[in-house]
Residue frames relative to the residue before (quaternion, step in Angstrom):
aa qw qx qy qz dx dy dz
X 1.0000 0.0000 0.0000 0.0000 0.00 0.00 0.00
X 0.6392 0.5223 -0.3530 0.4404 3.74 0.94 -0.86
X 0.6632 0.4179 -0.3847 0.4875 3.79 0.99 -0.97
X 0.4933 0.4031 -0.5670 0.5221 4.35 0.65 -0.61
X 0.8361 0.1627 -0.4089 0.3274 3.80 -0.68 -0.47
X 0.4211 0.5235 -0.6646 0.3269 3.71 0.27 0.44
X 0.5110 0.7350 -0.3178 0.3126 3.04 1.27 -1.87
X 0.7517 0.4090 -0.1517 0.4946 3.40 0.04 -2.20
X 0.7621 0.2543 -0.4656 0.3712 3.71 0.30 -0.57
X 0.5188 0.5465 -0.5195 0.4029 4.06 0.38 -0.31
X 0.6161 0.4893 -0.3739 0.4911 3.66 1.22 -0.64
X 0.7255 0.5455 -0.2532 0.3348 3.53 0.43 -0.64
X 0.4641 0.6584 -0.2311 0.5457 2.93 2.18 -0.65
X 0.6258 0.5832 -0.2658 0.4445 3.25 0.40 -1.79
X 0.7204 0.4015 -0.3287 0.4602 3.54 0.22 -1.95
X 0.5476 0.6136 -0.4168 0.3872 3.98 0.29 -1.06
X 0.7504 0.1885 -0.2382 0.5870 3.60 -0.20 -1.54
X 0.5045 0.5896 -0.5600 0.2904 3.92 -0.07 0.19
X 0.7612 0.4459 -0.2339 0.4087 3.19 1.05 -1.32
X 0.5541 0.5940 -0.3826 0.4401 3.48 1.33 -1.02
X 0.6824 0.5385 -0.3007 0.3924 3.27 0.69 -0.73
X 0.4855 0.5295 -0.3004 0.6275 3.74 1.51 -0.85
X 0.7471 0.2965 -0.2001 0.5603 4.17 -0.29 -1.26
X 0.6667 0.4403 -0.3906 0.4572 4.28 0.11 0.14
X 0.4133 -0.6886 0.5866 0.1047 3.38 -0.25 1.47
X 0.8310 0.2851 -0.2822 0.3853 4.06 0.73 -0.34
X 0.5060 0.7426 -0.3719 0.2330 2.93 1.26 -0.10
X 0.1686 0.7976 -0.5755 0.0651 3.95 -0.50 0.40
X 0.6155 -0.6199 0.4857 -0.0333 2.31 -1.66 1.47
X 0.3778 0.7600 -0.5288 0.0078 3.88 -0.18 0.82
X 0.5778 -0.6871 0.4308 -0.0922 2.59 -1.56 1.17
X 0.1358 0.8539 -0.4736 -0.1676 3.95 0.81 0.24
X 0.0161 0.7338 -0.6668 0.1289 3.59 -1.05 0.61
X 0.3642 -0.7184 0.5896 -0.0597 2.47 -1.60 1.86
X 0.0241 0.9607 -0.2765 0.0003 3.07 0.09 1.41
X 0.6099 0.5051 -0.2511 0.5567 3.09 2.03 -0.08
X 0.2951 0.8187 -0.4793 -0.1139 3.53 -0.76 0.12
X 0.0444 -0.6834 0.6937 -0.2229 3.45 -0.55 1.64
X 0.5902 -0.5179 0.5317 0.3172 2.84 -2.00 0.08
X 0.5511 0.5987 -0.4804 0.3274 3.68 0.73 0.11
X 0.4693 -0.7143 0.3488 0.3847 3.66 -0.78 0.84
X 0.4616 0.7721 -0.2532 0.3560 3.37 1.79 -0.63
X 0.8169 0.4289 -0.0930 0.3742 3.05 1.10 -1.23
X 0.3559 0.7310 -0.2828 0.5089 3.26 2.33 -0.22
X 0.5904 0.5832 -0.4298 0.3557 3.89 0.77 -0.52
X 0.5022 -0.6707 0.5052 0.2068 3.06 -0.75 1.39
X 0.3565 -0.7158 0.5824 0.1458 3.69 -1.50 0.76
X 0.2587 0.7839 -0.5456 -0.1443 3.50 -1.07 0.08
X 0.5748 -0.5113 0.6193 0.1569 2.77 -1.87 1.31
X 0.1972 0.6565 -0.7266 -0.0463 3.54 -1.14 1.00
X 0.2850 -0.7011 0.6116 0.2305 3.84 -1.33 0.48
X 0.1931 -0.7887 0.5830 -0.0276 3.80 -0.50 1.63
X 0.0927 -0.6524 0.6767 0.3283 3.56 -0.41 1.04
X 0.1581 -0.5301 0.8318 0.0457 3.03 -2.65 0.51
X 0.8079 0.0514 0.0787 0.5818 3.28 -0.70 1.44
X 0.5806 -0.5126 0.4374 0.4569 3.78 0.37 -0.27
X 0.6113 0.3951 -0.4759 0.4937 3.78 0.48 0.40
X 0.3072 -0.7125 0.6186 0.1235 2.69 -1.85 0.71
X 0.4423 -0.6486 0.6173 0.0508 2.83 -1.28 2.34
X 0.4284 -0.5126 0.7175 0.1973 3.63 -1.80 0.78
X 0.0216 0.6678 -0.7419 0.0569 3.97 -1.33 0.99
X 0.0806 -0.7073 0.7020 -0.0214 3.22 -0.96 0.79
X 0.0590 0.7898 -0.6089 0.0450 3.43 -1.02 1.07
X 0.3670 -0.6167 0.6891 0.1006 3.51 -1.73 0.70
X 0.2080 -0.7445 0.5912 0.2300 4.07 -0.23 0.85
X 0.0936 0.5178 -0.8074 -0.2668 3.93 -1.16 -0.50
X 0.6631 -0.5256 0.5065 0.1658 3.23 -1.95 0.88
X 0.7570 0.2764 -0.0204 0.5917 3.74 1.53 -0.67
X 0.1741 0.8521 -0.4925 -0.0329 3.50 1.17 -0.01
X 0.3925 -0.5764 0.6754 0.2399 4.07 -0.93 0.91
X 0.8744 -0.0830 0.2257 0.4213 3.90 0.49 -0.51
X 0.1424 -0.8155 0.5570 0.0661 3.94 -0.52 0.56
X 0.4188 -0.6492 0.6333 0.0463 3.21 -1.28 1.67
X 0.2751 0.5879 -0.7106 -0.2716 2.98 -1.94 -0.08
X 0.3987 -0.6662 0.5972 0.2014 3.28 -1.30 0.89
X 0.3700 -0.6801 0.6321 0.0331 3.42 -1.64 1.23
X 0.1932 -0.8090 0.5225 0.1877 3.71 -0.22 0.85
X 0.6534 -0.5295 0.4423 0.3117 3.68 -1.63 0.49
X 0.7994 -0.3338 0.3438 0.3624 3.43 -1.84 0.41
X 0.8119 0.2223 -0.2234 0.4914 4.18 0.30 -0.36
X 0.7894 0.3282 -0.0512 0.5162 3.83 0.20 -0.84
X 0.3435 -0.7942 0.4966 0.0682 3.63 -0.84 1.17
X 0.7409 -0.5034 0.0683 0.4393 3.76 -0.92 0.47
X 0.5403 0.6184 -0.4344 0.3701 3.60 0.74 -0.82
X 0.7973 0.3295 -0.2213 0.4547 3.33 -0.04 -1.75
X 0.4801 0.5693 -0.4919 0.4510 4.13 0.92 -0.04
X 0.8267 0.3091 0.0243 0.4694 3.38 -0.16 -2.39
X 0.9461 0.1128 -0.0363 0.3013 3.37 0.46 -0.60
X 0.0712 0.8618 -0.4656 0.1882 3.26 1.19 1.61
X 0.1895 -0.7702 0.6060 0.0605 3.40 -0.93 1.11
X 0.1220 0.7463 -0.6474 0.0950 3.87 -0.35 0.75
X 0.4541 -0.7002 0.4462 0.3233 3.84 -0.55 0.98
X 0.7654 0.3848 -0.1685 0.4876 3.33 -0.82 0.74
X 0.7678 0.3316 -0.1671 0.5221 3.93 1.20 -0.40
X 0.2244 -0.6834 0.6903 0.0775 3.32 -0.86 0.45
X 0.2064 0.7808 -0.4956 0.3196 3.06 -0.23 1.93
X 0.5644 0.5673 -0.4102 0.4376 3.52 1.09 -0.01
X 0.2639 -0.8277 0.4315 0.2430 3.76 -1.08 0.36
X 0.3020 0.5702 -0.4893 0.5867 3.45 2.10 0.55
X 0.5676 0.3153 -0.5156 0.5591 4.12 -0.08 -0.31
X 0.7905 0.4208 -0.3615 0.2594 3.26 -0.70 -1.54
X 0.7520 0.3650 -0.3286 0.4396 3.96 1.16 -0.22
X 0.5987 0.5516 -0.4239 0.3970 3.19 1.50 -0.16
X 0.5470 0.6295 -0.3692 0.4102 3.57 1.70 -0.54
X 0.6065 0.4208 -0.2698 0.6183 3.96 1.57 -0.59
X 0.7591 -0.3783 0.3889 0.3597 4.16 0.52 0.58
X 0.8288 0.3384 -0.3354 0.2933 3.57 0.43 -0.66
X 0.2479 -0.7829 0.4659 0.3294 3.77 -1.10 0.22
X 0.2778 -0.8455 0.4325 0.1445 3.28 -1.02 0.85
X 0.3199 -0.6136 0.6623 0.2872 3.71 -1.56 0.21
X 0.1371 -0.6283 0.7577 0.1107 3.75 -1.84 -0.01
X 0.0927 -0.6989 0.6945 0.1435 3.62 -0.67 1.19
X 0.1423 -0.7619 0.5937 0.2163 3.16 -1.71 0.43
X 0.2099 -0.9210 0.2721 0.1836 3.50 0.05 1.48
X 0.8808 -0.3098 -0.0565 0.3537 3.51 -1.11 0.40
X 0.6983 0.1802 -0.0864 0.6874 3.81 0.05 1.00
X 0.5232 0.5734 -0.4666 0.4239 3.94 1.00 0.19
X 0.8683 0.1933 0.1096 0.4435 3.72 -1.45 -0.10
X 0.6884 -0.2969 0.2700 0.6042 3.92 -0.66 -1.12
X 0.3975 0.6739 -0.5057 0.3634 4.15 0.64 0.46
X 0.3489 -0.7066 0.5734 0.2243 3.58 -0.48 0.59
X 0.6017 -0.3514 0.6335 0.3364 3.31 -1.39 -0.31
X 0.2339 -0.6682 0.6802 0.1900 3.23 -1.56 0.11
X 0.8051 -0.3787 0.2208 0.3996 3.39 -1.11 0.45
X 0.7539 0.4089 -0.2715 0.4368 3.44 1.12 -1.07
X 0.4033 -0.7507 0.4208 0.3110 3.62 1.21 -0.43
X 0.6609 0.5042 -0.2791 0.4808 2.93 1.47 0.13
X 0.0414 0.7402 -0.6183 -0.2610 3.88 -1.08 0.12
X 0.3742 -0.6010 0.6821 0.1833 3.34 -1.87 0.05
X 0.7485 -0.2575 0.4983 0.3538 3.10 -1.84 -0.56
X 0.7105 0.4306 -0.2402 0.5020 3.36 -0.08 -2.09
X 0.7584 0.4870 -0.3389 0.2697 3.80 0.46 -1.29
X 0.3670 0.7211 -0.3402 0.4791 3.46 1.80 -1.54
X 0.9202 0.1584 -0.1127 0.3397 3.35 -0.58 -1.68
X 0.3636 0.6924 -0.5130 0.3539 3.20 1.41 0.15
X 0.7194 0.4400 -0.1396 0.5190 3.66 0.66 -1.78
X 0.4954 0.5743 -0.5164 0.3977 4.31 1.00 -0.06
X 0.5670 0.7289 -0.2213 0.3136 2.93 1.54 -1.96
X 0.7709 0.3966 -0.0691 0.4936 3.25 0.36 -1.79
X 0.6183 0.5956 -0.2237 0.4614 3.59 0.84 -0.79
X 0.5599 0.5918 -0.1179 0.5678 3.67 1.62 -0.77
X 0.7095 0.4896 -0.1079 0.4952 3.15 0.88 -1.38
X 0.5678 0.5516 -0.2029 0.5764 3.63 0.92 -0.98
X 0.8107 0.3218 -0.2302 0.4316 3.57 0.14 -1.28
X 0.6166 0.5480 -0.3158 0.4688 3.57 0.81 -0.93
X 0.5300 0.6008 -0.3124 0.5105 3.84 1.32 -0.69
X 0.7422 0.3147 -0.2366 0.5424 3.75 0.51 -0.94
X 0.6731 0.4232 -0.2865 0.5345 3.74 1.22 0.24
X 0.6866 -0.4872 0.3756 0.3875 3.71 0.92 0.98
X 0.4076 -0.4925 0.5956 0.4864 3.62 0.95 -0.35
X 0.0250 0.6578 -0.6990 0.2795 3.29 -0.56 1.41
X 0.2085 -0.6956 0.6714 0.1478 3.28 -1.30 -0.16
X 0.3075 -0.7997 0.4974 0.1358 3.39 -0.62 2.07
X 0.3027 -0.7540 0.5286 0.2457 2.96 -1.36 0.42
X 0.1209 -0.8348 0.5210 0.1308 3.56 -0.13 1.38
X 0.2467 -0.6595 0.7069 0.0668 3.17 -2.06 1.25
X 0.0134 -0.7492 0.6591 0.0639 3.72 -0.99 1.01
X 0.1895 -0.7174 0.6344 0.2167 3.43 -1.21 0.78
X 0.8445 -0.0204 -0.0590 0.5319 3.92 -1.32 0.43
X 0.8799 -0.0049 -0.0281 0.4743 3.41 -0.71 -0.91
X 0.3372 0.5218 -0.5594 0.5487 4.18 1.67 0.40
X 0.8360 0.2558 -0.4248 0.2349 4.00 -0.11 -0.86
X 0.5447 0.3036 -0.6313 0.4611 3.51 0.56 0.68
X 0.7027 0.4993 -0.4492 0.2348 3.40 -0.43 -0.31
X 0.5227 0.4229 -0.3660 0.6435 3.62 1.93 -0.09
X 0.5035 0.6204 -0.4483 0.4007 3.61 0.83 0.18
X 0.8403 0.4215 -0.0779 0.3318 2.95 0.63 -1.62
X 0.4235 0.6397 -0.1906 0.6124 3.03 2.29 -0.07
X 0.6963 0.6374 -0.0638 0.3238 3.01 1.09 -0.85
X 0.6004 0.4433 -0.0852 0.6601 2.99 2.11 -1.29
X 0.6611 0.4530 -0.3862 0.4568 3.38 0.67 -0.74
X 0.9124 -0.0116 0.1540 0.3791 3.24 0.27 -1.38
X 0.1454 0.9071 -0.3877 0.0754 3.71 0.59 1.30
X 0.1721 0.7982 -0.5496 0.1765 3.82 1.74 0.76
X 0.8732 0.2777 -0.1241 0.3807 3.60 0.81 -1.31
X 0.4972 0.6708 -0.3478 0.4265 3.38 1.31 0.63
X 0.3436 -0.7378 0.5507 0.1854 3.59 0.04 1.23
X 0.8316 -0.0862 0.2637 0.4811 4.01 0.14 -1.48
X 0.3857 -0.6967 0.5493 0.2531 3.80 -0.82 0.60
X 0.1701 0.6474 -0.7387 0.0795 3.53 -1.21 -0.11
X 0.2694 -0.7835 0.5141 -0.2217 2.38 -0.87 2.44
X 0.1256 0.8285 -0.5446 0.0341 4.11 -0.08 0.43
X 0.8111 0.1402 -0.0950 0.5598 3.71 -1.20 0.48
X 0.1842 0.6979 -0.6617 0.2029 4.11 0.97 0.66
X 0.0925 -0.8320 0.5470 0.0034 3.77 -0.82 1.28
X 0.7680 0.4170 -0.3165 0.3689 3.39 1.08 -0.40
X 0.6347 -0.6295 0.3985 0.2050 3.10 -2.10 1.13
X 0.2497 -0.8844 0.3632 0.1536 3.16 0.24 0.77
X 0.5543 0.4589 -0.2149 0.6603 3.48 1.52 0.53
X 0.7732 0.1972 -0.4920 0.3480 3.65 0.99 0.39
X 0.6764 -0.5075 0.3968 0.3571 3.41 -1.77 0.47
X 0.3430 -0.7473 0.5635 0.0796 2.71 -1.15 1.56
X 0.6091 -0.6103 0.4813 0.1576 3.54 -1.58 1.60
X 0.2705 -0.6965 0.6151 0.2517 3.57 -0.95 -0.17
X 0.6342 -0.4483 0.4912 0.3944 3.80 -1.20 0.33
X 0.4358 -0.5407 0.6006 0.3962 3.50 -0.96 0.20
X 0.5500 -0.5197 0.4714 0.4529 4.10 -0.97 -0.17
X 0.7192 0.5991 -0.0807 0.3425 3.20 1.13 -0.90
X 0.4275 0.8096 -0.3552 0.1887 3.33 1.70 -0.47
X 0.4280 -0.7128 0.5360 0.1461 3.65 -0.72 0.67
X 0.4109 -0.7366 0.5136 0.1575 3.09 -1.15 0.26
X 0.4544 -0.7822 0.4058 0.1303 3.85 -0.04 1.76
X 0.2176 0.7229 -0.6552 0.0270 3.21 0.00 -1.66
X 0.1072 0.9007 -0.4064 0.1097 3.13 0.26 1.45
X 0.4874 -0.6544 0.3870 0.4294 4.16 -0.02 0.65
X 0.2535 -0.6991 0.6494 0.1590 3.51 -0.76 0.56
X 0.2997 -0.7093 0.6380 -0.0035 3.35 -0.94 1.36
X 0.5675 -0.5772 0.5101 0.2909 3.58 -1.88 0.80
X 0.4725 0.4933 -0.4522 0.5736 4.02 1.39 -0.48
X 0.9263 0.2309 -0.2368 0.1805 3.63 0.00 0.20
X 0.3877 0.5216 -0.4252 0.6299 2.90 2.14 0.62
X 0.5587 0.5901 -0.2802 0.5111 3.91 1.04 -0.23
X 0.4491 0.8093 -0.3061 0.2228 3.84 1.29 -0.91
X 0.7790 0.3045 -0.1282 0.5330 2.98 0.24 -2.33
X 0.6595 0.3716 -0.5311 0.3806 4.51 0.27 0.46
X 0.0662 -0.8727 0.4570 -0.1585 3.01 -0.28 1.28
X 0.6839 0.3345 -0.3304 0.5579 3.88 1.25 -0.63
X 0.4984 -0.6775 0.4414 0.3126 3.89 -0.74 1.45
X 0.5645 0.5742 -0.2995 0.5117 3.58 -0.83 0.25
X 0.9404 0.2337 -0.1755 0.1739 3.25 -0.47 -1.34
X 0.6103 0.4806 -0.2666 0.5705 3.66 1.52 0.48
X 0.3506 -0.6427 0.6193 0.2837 3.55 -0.62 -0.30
X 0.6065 -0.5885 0.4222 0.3280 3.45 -1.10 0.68
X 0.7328 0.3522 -0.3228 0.4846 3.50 0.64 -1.22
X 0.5866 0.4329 -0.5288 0.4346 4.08 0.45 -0.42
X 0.5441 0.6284 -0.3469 0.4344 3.97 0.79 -0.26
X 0.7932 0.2667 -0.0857 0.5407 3.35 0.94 -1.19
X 0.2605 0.6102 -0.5030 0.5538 3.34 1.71 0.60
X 0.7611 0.3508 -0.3142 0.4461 3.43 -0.18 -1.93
X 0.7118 0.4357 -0.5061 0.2177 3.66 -0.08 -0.67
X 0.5633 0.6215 -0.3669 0.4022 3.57 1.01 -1.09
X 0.8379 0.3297 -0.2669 0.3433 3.47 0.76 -1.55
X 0.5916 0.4807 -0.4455 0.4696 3.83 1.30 0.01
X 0.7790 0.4475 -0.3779 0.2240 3.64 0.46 -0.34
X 0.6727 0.5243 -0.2197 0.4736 2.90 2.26 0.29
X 0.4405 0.5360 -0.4688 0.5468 2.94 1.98 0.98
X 0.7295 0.4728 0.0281 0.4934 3.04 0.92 -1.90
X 0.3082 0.8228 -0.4773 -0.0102 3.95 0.62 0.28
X 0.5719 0.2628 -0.2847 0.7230 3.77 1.92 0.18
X 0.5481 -0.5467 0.5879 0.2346 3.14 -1.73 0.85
X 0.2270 -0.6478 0.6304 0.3626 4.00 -0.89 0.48
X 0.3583 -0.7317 0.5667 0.1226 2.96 -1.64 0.88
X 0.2378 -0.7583 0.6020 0.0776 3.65 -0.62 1.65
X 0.1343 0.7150 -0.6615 -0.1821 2.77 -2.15 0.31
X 0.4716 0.5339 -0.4493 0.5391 3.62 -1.02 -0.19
X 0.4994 0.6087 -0.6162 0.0186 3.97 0.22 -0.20
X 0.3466 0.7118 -0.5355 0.2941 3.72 0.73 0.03
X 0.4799 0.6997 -0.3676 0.3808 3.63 0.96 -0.32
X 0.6078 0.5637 -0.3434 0.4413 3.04 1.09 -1.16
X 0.7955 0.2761 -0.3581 0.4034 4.04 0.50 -0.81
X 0.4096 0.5671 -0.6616 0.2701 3.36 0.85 1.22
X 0.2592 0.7335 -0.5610 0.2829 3.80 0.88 0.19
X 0.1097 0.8446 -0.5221 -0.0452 2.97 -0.90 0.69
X 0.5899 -0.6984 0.3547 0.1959 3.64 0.18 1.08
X 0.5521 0.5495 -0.1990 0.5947 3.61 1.08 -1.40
X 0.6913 0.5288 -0.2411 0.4293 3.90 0.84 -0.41
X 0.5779 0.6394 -0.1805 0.4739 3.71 1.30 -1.22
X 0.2692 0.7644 -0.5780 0.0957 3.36 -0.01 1.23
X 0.5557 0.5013 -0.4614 0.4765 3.79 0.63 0.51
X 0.7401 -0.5848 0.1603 0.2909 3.11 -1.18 1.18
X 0.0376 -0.8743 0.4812 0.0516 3.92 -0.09 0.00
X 0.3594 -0.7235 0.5893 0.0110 3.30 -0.98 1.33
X 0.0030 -0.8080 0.5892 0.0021 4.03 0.07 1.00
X 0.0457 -0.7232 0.6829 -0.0921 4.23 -0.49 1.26
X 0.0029 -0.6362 0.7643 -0.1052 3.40 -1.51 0.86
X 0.5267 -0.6322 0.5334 0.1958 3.16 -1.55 0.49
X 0.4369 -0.6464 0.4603 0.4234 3.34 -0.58 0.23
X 0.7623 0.0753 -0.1520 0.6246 4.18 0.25 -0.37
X 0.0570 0.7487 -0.5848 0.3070 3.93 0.68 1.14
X 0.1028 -0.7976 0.5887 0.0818 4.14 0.42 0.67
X 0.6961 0.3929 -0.3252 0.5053 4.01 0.86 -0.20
X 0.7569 0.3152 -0.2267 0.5257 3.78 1.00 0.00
X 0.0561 0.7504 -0.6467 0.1244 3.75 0.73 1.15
X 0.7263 -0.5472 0.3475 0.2286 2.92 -1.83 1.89
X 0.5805 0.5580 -0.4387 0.3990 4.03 0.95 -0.97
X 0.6458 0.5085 -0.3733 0.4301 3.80 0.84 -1.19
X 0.7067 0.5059 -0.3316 0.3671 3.18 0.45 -1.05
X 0.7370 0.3445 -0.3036 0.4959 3.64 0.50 -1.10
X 0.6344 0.3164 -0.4717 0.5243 3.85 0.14 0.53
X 0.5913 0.4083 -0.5590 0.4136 3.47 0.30 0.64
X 0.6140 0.5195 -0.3035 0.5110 3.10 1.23 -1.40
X 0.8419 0.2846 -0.2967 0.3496 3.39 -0.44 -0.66
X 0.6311 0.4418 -0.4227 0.4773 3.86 1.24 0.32
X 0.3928 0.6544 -0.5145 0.3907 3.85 1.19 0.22
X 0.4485 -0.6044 0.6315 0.1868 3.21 -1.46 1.46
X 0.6638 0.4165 -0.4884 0.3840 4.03 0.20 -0.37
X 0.5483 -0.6808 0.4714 0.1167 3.04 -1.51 0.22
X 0.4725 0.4852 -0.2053 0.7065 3.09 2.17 -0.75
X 0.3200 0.6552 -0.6476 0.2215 2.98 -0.63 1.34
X 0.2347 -0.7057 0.6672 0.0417 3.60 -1.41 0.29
X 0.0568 -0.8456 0.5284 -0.0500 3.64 -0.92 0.42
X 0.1506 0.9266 -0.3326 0.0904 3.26 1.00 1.22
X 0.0417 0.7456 -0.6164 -0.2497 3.85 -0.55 0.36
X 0.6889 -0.5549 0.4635 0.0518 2.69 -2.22 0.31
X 0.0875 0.9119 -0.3699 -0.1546 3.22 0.87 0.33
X 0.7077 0.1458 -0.2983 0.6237 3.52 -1.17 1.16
X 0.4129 0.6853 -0.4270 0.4213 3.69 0.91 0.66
X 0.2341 -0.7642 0.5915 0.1065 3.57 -1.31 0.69
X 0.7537 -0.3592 0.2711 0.4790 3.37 -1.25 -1.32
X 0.5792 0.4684 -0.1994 0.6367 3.38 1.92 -0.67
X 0.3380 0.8011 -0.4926 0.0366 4.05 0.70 -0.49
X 0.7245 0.4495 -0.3848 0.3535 3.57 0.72 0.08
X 0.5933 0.5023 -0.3092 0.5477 2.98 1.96 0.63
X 0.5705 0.4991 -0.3622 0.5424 3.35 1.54 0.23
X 0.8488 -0.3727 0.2198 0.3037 3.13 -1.72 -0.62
X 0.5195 0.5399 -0.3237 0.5777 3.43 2.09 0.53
X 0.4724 0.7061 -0.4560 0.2652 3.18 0.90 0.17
X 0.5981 0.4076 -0.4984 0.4773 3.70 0.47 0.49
X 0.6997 0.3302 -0.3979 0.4931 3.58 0.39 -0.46
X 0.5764 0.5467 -0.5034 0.3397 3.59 0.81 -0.04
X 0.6418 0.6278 -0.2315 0.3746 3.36 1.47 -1.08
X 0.6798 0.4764 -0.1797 0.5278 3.06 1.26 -1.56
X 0.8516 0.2250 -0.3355 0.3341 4.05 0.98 0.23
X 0.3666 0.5877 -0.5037 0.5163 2.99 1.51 1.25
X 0.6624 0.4012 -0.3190 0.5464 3.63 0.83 -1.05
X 0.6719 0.3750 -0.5806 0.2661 3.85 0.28 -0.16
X 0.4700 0.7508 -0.3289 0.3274 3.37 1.39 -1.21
X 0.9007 -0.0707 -0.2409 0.3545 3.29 0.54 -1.18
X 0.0645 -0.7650 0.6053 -0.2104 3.43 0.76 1.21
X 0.8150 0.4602 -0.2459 0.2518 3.31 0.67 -1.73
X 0.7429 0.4447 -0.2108 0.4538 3.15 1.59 -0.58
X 0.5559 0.6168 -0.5199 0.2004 3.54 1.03 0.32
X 0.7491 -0.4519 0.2951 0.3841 3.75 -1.28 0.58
């Protein structure tokens, strides 16, 4: 009888710090996991899974440590495909992830996976937005920059990540060292539509024709790192998340953006035409600014055959801005 109630009380314990941990807006949960295992030495770097409440949900964080970091990234993935298969594709034989390729220039990185993305649940409403997106960058920033002394993070959005690090960006830029903006698609001059009242809820299937999409210049990928990404996005990402509210997005407002920002396009990139880009660029309140293309670049180019010079002009850019 004495060992059942040790038993029942270590249980009672357990259940206790379980909940504190559930009701404690800071609490988080990491998790290290070795998830690669090859003979490359690259591929030996240890993952971790952290869970960040936002608002009371719990956000997926994936980090990569360096032991000396010059500076610490997180990267914001695009509208279909969550952070792994983006930032941190592993295909034997390729060198295709952009968390190595920054940890090889000094810097450590984070990978958020946003609501309904990768290992991120839904939220009750099943729905995300804009306001909500940059709501969880916001908080997600905050958190990481905390386990870094107060640091300031450098955030990296790709296509439908750089508005949503925009819009983060206006609201709330205390913990945000520098921007770095890639695949930026939207027209910042047209009039944004409302939702019908009625909108429904898809939950659409996510197909290999469209994890295959954004490589587009022949040449500049290998087939099998191609048929890597599809395998590894349709086995994070097997339903599309369904947004609404995206009109939010053209509440961005440029005139607002006063921390340094790093604007990259591809050179034949069909979702980031030069007109978008130069009205963002030229309506940014910072002065630190940079406008780089990619040449022989696409929508994916830092996974293709530009990826070093993509690497080598994001890491110089923000060299300049680390503490």
């Amino acid at each position: 009888m004495q060992q059942l109630s040790i038993i029942q009380a270590k249980l009672r314990q357990r259940i206790y710090l379980t909940f504190l941990c559930l009701v404690c807006a800071s609490c988080v949960a990491s998790i290290d996991t070795v998830v690669y295992d090859s003979d490359d030495a690259k591929s030996r770097v240890t993952l971790k899974k952290h869970s960040v409440l936002s608002d009371g949900h719990p956000i997926a964080l994936w980090e990569k440590t360096h032991n000396e970091p010059k500076g610490i990234i997180l990267f914001v993935h695009g509208r279909t495909w969550s952070a792994l298969p983006d930032f941190d594709l592993q295909v034997d034989g390729e060198d295709l992830s952009l968390m190595d390729g920054m940890l090889e220039q000094g810097y450590g990185s984070y990978a958020v996976d946003l609501r309904g993305y990768g290992a991120t649940p839904r939220d009750g409403s099943q729905w995300l937005s804009p306001t909500k997106a940059a709501a969880d960058v916001i908080n997600v920033t905050r958190w990481i920059s905390q386990q870094h002394q107060n640091t300031p993070i450098h955030v990296f959005g790709w296509s439908n990540g750089s508005v949503i690090s925009l819009l983060a960006a206006q609201t709330d830029s205390s913990n945000i060292a520098s921007l770095t903006l890639f695949g930026f698609w939207l027209d910042l001059d047209h009039v944004a539509v409302k939702d019908p009242k009625d909108k429904s809820l898809e939950r659409r299937i996510n197909t290999a024709e469209a994890a295959a999409s954004d490589f587009i210049v022949p040449g500049s990928i290998s087939q099998r790192a191609i048929d890597g990404y599809v395998e590894a996005a349709l086995e994070a990402d097997p339903v599309r998340v369904d947004w609404r509210n995206e009109h939010e997005f053209y509440s961005i407002d440029p005139s607002r953006i006063d921390v340094p920002v790093l604007l990259m396009q591809g050179e034949f990139d069909p979702y980031a035409p030069t007109a978008f880009q130069a009205k963002l660029f030229s309506r940014l309140k910072t002065a630190n600014k940079s406008w780089l293309v990619v040449a022989g670049g696409d929508h994916a180019a830092f996974m293709e055959t530009p990826r070093p010079y993509f690497i080598r002009g994001f890491s110089d850019f923000i060299d300049r801005f680390n503490p």
